[in-house]
ROLO-699668 format. One record per atom (N, C-alpha, C): x, y, z; residue in three letters. Coordinates in steps of 0.05 Angstrom, whole numbers, plus 5000, padded with zeros to 4 digits. Atoms other than C-alpha are relative to their C-alpha. Layout:
<rs>
XYZALA;...
</rs>
This chain:
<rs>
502750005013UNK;531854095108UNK;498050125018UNK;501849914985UNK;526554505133UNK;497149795006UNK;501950164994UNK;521653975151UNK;497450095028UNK;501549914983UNK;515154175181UNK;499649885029UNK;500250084982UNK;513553985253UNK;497749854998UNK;502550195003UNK;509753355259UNK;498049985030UNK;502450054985UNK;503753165292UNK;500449745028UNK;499050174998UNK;508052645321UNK;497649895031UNK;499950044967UNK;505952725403UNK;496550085001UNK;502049844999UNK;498952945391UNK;498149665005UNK;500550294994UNK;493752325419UNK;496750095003UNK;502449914996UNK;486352325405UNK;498049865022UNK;502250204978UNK;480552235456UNK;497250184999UNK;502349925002UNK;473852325458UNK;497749824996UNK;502650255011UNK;466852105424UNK;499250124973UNK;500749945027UNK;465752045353UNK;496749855002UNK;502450055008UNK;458451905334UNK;499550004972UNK;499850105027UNK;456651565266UNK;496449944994UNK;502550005010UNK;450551605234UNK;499149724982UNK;499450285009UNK;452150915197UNK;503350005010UNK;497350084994UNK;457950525216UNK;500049694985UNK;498650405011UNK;461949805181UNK;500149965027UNK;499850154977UNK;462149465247UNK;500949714991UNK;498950195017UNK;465348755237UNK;497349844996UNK;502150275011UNK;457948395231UNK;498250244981UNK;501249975025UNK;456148915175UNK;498550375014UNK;501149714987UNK;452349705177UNK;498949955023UNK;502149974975UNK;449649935241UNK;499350335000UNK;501749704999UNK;445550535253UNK;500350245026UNK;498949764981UNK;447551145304UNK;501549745018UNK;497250084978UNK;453950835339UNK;501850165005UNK;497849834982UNK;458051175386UNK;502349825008UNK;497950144987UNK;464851055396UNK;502450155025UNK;498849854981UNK;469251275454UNK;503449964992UNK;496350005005UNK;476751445442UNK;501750065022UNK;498049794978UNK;482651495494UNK;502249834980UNK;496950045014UNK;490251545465UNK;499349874979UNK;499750055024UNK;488151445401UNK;498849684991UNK;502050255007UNK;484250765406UNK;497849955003UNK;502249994994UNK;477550555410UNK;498749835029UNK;500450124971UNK;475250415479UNK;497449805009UNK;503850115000UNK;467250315470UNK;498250054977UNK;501849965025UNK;462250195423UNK;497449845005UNK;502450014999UNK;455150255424UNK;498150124989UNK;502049815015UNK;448850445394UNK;499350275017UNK;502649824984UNK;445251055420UNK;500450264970UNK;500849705004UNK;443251755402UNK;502350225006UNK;498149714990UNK;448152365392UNK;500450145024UNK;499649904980UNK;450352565459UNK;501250304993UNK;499449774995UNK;451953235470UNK;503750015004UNK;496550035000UNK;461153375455UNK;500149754984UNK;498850185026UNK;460652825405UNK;500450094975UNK;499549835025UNK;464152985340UNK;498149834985UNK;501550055021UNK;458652795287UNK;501749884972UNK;498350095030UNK;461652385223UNK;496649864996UNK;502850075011UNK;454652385179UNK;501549804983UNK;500350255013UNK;453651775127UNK;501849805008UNK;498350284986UNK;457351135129UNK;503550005008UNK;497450064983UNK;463151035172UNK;501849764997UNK;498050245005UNK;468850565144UNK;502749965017UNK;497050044975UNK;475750335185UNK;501150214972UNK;498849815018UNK;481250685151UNK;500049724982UNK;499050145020UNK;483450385090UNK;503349924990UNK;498050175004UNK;489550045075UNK;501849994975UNK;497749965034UNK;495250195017UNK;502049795003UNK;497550154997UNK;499049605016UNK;503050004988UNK;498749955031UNK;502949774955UNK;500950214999UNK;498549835013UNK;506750354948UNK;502250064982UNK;497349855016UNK;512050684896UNK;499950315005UNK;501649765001UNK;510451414925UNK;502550174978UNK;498349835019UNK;516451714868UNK;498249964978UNK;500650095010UNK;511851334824UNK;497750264984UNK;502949805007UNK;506351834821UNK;501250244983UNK;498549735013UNK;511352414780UNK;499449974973UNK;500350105016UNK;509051894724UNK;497250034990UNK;502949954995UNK;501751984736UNK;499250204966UNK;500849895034UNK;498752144652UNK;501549984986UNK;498050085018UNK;504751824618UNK;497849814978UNK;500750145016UNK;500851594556UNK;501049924977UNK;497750165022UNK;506251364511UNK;500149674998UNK;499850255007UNK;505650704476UNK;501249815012UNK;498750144999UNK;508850084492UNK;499749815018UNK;500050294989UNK;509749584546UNK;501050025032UNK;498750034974UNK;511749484625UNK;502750174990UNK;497250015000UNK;518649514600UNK;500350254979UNK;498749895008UNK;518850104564UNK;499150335017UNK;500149744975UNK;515550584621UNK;501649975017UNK;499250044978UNK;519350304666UNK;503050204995UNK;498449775013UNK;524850774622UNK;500150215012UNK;500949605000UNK;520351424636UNK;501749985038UNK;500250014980UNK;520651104708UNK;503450005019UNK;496749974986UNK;528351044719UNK;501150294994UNK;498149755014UNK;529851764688UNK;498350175031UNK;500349884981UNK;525352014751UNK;501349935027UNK;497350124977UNK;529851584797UNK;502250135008UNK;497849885002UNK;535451844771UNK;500550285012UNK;499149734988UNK;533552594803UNK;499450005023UNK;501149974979UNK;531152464866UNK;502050005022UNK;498550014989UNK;534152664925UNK;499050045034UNK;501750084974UNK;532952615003UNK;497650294999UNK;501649724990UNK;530053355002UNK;496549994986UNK;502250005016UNK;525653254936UNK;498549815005UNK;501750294994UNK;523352534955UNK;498650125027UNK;501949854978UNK;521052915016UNK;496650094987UNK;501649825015UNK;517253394985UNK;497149864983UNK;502050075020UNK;513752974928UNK;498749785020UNK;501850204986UNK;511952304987UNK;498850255012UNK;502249894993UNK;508852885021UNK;496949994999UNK;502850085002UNK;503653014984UNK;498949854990UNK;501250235004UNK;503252324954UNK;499249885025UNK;501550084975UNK;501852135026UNK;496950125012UNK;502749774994UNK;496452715038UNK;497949974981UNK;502450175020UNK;493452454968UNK;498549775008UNK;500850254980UNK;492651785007UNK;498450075016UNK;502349924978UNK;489352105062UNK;497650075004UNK;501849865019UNK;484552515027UNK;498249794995UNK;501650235013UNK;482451774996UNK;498849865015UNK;501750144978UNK;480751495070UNK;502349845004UNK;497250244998UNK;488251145071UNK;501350095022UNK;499649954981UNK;490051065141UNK;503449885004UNK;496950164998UNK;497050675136UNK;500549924968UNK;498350115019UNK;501550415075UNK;502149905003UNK;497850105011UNK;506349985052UNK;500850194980UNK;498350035026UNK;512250265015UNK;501949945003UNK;497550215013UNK;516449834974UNK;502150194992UNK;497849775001UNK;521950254983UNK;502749874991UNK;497350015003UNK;528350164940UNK;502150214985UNK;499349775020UNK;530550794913UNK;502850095032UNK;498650044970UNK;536850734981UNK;502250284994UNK;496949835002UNK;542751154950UNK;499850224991UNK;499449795011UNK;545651694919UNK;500849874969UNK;498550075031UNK;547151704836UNK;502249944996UNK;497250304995UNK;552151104821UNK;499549825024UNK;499850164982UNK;550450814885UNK;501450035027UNK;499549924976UNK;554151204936UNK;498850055023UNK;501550024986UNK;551651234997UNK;499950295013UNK;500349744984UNK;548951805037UNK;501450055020UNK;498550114969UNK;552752005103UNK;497649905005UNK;501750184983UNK;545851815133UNK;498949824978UNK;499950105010UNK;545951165097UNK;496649894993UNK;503450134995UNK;537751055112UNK;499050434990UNK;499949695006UNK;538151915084UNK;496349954988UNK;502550005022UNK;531451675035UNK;497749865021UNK;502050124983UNK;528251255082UNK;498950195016UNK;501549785001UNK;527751785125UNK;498750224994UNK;502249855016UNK;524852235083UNK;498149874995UNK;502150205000UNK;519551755075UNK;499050015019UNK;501450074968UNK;517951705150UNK;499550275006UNK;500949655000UNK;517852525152UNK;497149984990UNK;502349855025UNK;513352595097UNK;496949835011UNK;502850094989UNK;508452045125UNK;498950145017UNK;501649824984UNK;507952405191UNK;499450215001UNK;500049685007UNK;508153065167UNK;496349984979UNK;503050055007UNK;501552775128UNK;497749875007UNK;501650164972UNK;498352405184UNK;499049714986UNK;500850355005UNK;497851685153UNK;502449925017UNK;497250244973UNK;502751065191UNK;500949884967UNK;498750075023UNK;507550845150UNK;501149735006UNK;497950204991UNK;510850135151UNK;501749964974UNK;498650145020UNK;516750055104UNK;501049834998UNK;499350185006UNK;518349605069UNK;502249904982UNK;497649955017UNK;525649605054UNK;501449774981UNK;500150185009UNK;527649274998UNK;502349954983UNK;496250095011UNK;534548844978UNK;498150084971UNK;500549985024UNK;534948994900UNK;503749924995UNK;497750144999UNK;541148634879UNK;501349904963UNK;499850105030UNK;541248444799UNK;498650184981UNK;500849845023UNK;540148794737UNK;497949764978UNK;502050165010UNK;535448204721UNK;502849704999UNK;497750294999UNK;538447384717UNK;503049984987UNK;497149975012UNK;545347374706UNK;500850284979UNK;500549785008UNK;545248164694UNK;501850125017UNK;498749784990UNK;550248714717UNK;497150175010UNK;501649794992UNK;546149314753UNK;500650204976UNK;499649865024UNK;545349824694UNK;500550325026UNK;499749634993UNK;547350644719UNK;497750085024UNK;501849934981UNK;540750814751UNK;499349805017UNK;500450124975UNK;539250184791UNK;501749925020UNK;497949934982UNK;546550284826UNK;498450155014UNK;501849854981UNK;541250764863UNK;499049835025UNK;501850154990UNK;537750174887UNK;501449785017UNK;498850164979UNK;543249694921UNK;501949965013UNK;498650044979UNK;547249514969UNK;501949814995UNK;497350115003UNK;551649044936UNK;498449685000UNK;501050184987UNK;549248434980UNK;497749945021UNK;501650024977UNK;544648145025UNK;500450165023UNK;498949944969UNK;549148245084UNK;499750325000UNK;499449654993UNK;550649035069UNK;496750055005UNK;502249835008UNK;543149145054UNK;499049905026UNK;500850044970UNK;541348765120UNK;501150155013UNK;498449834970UNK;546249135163UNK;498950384996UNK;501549754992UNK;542849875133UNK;498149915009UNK;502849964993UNK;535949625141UNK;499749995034UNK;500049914963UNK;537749465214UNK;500050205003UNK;499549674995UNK;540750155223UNK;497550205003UNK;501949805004UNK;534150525205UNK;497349945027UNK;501650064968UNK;529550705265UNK;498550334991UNK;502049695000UNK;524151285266UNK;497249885012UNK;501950064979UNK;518051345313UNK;498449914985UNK;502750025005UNK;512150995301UNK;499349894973UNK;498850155014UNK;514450685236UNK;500649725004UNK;499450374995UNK;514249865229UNK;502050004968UNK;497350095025UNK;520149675183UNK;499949714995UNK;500350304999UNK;518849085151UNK;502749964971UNK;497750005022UNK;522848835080UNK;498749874977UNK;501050045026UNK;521848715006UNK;502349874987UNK;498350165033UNK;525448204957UNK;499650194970UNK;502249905030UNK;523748644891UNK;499449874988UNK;501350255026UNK;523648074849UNK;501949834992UNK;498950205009UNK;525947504828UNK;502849954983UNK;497549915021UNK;531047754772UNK;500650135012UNK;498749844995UNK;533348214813UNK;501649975026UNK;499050124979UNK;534747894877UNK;500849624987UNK;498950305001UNK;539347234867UNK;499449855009UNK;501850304974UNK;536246584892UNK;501949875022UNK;498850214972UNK;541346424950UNK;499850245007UNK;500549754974UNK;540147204975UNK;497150005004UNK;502650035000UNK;532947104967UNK;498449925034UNK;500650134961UNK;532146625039UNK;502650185015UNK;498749824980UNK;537447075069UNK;497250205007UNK;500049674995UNK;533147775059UNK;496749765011UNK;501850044984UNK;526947175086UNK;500449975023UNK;499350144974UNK;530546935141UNK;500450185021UNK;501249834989UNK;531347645163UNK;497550175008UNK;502849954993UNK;524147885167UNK;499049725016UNK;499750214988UNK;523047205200UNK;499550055030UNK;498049944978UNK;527547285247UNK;498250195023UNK;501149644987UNK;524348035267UNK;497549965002UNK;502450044998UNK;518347805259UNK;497550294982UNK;500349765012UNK;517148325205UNK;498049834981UNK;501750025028UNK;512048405135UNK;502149874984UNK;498450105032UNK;516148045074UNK;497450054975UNK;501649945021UNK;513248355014UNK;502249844976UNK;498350045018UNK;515848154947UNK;497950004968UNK;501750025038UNK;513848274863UNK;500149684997UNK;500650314996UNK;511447564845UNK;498150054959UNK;500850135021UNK;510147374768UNK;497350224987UNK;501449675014UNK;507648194742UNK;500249944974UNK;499950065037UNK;509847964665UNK;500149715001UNK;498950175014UNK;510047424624UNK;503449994998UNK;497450095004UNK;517247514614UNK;501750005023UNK;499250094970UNK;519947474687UNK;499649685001UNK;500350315004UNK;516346764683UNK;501649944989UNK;498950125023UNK;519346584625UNK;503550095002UNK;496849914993UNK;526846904646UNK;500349755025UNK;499350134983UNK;525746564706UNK;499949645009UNK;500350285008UNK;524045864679UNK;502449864981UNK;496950015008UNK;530245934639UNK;501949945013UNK;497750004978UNK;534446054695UNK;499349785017UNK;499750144980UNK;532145664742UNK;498449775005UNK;501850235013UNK;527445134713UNK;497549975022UNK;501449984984UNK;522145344762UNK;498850284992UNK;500749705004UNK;516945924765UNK;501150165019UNK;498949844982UNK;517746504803UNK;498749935028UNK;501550064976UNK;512946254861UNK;501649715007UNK;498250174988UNK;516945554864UNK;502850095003UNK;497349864995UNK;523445884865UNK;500650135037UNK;500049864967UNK;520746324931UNK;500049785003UNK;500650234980UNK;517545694964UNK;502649875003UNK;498550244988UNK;524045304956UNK;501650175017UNK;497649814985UNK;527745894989UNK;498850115023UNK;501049874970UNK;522746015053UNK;498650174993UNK;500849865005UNK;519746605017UNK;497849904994UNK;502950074996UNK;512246365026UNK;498650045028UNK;500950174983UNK;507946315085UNK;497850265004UNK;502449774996UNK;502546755125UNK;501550295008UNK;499349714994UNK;507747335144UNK;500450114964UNK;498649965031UNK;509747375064UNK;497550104986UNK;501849805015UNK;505647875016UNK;501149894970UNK;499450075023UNK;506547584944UNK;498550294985UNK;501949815010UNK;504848264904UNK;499849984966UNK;501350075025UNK;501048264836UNK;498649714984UNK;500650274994UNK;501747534828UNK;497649974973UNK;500849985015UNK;499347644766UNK;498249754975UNK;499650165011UNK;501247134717UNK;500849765015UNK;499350234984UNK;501046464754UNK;498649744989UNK;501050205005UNK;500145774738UNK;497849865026UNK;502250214992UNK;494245244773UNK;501849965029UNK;498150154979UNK;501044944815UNK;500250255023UNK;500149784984UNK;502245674832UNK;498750215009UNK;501749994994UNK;496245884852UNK;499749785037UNK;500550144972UNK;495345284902UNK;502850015019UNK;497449994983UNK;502445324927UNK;499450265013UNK;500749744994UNK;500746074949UNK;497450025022UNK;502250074984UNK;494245864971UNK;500049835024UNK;498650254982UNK;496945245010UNK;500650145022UNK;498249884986UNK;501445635044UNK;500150305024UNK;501649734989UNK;497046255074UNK;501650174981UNK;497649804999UNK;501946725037UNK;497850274984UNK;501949725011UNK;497847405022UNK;500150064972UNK;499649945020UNK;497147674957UNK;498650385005UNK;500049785006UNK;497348414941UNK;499050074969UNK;501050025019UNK;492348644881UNK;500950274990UNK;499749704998UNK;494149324850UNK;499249974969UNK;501249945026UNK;488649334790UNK;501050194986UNK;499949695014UNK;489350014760UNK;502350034994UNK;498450085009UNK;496049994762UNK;501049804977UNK;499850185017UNK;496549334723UNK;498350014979UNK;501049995031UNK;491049544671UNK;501850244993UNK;498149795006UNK;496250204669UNK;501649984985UNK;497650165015UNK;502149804652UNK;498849704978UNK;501350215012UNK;497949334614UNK;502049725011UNK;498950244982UNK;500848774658UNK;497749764997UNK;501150274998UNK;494848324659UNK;498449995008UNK;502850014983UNK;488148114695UNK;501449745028UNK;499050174976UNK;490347704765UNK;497349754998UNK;501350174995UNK;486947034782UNK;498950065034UNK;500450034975UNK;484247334848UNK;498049895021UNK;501250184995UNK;477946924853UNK;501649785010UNK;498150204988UNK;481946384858UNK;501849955010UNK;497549924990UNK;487546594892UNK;498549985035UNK;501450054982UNK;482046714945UNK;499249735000UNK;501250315001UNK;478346064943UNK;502549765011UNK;498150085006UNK;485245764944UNK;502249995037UNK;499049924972UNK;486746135014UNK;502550225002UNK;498049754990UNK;491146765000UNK;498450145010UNK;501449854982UNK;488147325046UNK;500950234976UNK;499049855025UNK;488147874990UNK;499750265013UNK;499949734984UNK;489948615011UNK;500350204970UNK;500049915013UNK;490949194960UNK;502150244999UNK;497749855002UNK;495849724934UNK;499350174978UNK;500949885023UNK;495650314894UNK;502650004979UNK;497450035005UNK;502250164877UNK;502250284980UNK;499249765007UNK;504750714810UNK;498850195001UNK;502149754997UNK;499151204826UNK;499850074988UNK;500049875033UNK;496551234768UNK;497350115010UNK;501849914982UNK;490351234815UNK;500150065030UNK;499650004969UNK;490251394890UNK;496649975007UNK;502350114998UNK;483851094907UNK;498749745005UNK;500850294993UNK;482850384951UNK;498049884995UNK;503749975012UNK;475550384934UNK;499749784974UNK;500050005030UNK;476950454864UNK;501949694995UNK;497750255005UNK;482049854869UNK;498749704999UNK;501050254982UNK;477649384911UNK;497849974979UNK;503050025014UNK;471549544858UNK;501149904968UNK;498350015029UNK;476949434793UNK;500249645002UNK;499050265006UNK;478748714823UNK;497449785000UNK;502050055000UNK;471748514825UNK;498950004965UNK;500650005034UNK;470148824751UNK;502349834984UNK;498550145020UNK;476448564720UNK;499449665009UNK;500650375001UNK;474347764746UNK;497550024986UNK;501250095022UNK;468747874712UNK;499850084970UNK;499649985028UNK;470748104649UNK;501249774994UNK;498550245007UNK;475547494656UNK;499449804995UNK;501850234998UNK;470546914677UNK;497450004994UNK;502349965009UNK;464447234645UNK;498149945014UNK;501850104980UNK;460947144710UNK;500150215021UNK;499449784975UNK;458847644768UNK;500049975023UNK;500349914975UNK;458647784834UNK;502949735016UNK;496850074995UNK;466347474852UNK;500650075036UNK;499350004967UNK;467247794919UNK;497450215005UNK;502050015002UNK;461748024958UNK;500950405005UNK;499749824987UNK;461348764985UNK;501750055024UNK;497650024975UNK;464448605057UNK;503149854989UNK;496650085003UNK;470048265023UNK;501350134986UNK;498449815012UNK;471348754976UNK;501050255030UNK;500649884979UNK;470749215044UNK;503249885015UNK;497750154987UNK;476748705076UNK;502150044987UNK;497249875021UNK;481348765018UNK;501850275005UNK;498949655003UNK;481149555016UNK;500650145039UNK;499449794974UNK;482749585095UNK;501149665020UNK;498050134991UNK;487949005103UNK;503050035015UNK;498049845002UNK;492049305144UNK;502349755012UNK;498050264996UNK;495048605176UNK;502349994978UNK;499150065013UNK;498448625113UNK;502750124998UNK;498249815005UNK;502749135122UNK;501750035038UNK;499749894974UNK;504248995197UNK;498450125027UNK;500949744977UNK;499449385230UNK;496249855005UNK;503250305001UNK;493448715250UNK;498350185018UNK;502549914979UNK;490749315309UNK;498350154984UNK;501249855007UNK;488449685257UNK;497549924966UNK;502150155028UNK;482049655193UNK;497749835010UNK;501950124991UNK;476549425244UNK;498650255015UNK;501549844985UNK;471949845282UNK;498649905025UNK;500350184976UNK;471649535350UNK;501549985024UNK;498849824986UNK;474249625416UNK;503549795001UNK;497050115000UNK;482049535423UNK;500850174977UNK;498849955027UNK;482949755347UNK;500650404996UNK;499149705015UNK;486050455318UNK;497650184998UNK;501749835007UNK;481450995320UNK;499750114971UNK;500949825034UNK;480351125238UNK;497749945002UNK;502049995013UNK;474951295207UNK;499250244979UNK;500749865025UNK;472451495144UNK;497650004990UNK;503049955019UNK;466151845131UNK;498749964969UNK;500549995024UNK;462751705066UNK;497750104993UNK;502549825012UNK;457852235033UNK;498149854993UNK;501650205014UNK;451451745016UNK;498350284991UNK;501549795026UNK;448452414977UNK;501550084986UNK;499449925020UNK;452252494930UNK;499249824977UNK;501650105024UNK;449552304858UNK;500649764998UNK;499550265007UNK;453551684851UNK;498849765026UNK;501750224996UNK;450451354913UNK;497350025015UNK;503350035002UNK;443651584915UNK;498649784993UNK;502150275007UNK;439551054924UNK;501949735008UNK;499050254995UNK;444250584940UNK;500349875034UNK;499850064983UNK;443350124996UNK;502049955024UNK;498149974973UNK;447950205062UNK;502749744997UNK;498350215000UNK;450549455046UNK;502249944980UNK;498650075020UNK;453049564986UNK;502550264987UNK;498249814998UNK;457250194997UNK;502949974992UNK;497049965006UNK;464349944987UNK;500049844970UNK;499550045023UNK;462649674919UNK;498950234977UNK;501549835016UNK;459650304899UNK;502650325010UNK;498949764991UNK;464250954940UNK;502550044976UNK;496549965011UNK;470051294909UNK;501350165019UNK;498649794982UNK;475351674939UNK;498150255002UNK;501449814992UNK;471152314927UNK;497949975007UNK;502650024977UNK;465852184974UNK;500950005028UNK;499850014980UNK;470052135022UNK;500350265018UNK;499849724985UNK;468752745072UNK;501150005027UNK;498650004987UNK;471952645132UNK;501349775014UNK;498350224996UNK;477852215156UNK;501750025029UNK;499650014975UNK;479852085228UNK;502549795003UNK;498250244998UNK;486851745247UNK;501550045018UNK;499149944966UNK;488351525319UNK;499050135009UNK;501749814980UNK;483551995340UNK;501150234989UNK;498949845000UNK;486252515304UNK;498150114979UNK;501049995034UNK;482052915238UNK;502450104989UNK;497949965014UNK;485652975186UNK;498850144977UNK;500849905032UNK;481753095129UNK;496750045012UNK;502049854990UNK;474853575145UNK;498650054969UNK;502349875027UNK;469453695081UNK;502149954970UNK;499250115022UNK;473653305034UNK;502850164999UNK;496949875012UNK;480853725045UNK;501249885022UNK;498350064974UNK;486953645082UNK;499950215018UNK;500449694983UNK;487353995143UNK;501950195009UNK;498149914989UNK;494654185143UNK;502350014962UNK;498350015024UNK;496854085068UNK;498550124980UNK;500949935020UNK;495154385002UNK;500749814980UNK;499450225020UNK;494953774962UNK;500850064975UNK;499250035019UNK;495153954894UNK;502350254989UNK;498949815004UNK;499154494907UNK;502649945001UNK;498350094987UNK;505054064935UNK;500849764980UNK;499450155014UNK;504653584885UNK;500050024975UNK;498949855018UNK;505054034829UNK;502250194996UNK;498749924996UNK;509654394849UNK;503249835007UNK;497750225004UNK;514653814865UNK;500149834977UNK;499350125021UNK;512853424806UNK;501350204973UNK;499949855019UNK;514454084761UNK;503049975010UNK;497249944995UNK;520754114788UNK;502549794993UNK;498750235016UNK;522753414771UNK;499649954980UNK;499249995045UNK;521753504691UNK;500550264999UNK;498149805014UNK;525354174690UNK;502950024994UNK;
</rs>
């Protein structure tokens, strides 16, 4: 595979100067920050010194994709009727062609789309492992790496999050295309995920879900992240009928099912967490165990409105995901889970600005706790945000992350590195890369 040469060894240092900056006690006004090897060393007010790179209007950490499906995005304007369960159709027939070269190709510039948006790291929920039927690659981690290429080849950090997939739903054979997706067992799917190693990459692991992973492999695939001291992501109660399959089976929801199997706590990411009862809600809450919100997505799939007021209140630390990319846009995510509670509870102002601000640059969530602060020790991102453009004229400094979208964002800094200069990439042709690979997978 001709894979471009990454940015891999390249280490920024210097002085960025911010005309507004998020700082963790809220905007501040001309702050300078000093960079060596790609972290932030110092930070202080003053006046533009002379060799400082200039990043005009407000200055955010990077932002945070907890959530990925990056094959997901090939789907992106599927407006055909129906239900979770009958895209998820369109969504296995793009499974079905992908292969280490093209999964290259298309995470590319779904990663460079990310970047573009001010997205400094991601989670992806990676289970797409094999070859069609289920054979394995000679390099049995063949997809994974392509995944870890394509991040650094698009200058975001990647932590995957590899994920057992094991059942064709409760007491289900694997159907044709999700032979793609497993490994048989726990044990085999533990012994690839060990195997896989690439620089600069945190490998953490994903349950997919409840029907799909058996409840005595369930505390295995926790007991390994554990163990490693890794992310545990996992799908958590996205439909009504998962509940209801899984209250069948196992006379428990899907959130008591984890808890009795170790799959809870503060390393564990419950994602969508949709549909949940009062019990499971506080069991979640109880328990620190994160929750992952991926609005847009779930009004996409008409999945549902989440309880994330109370999910917060309750004590999950909530982080965000763009998950099928139907949008690429953290902003837009963090400002959706805000509007959809109050369309739900007919009541406003739910989370405030800074917490929407925390959500959309969680990067703890994903592994990566040095980064999503602006302060010294932490990751050098940063993401300029245009305050002249029409949408936030006039709008006050504090209330920026309930108001920005992805396009405002003009320049994006990661580890000290730019990446993205006057709203483009500085090494990719985004829509050029992702039209061009998605055309190729419907011919």
């Amino acid at each position: 595979m001709p894979w471009p040469a990454s940015w891999l060894t390249w280490r920024g240092e210097g002085m960025f100067w911010c005309e507004w900056a998020w700082l963790p006690e809220g905007p501040c006004q001309d702050v300078l920050f000093e960079v060596e090897s790609g972290r932030i060393t110092a930070v202080r007010r003053a006046e533009a010194p002379g060799g400082a790179r200039r990043l005009a209007g407000m200055v955010l950490p990077g932002l945070a994709n907890a959530h990925s499906h990056a094959f997901h995005r090939a789907l992106r304007g599927d407006t055909a009727r129906g239900t979770f369960w009958t895209w998820r159709e369109a969504m296995y027939r793009v499974a079905a062609r992908l292969d280490p070269d093209s999964y290259y190709l298309l995470a590319r510039g779904v990663y460079a789309e990310m970047v573009r948006a001010g997205i400094t790291g991601v989670g992806e929920f990676h289970y797409l492992h094999h070859a069609p039927g289920g054979a394995r690659y000679r390099d049995p981690n063949a997809m994974s790496h392509a995944l870890a290429q394509a991040a650094h080849d698009a200058g975001i950090r990647l932590t995957l999050l590899d994920t057992c997939y094991l059942a064709g739903g409760f007491g289900r054979e694997l159907d044709e295309v999700q032979q793609r997706f497993s490994d048989v067992d726990a044990a085999r799917w533990s012994e690839r995920a060990e195997s896989f190693t690439a620089h600069e990459v945190v490998l953490g692991a994903a349950v997919h879900s409840v029907r799909a992973v058996p409840a005595e492999a369930i505390g295995e695939v926790a007991a390994w992240a554990r163990d490693r001291k890794v992310p545990l992501h996992l799908h958590v109660s996205e439909q009504r009928a998962e509940n209801e399959a899984c209250l069948a089976a196992h006379g428990r929801t899907p959130v008591q099912l984890l808890a009795e199997r170790g799959a809870v706590g503060e390393d564990v990411t419950a994602v969508h967490a949709t549909h949940l009862s009062a019990g499971d809600v506080a069991l979640l809450g109880g328990s620190g165990t994160g929750v992952c919100l991926c609005p847009t997505t779930e009004a996409d799939l008409a999945d549902g409105i989440g309880p994330a007021a109370a999910l917060q209140v309750a004590g999950s630390p909530l982080s965000l995901g763009s998950d099928g990319h139907s949008v690429i846009d953290v902003l837009a995510e963090a400002q959706a889970v805000e509007a959809y509670q109050r369309l739900a509870n007919e009541t406003r102002g739910h989370h405030a600005p800074g917490e929407l601000l925390a959500m959309a640059t969680a990067h703890s969530a994903i592994g990566r706790p040095d980064a999503g602060r602006l302060e010294v020790g932490a990751r050098a991102d940063f993401v300029s945000i245009d305050l002249g453009t029409p949408r936030l004229a006039g709008v006050a400094p504090q209330a920026v992350p309930a108001v920005a979208r992805a396009d405002d964002v003009r320049e994006v800094v990661t580890d000290g590195r730019t990446v993205v200069v006057d709203g483009a990439h500085t090494t990719i042709d985004i829509a050029r890369e992702l039209r061009e690979s998605i055309t190729a997978l419907r011919s």
